[in-house]
C-alpha positions in Angstrom: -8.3 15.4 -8.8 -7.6 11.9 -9.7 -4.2 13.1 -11.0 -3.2 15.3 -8.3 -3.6 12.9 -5.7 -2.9 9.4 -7.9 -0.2 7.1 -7.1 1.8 7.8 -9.6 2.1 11.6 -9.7 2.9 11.5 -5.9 5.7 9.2 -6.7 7.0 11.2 -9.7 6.9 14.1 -7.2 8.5 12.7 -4.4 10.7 9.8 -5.8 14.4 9.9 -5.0 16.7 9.7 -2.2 16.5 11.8 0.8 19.2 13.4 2.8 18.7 14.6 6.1 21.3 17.2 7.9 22.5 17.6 11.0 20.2 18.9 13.8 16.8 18.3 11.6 13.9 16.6 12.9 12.7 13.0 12.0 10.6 10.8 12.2 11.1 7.1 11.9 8.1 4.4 10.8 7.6 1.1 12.6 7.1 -1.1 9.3 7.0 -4.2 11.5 3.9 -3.1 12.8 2.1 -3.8 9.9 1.9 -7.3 9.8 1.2 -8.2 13.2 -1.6 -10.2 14.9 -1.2 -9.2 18.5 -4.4 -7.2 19.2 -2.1 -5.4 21.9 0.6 -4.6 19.3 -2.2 -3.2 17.0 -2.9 -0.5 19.0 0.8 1.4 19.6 2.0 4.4 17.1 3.2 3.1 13.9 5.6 6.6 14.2 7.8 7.4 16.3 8.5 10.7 18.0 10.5 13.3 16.1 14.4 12.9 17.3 17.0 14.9 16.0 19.6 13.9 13.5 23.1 13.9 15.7 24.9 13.0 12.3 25.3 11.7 8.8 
């Protein structure tokens, strides 16, 4: 189990560049959220809703 879900398999797995086409669905991740102290900050969606890509 340890492997399967380890940090590095997952990153062997997935590593690489991603390229998204036109017309598929994404979602985009609020890193700025992470670091923040505003309680009322803490609790909005750290993703966004899916939007579609328009282009590349």
């Amino acid at each position: 189990r340890k492997v399967a879900f380890g940090k590095r398999a997952v990153l062997k797995r997935f590593s690489g560049e991603v390229t998204f086409h036109k017309g598929q669905l994404v979602r985009l991740y609020r890193s700025d959220l992470n670091y923040t102290l505003k309680t009322e900050r803490k609790l909005l969606p750290k993703w966004l809703q899916p939007r579609r890509v328009v282009e590349r």
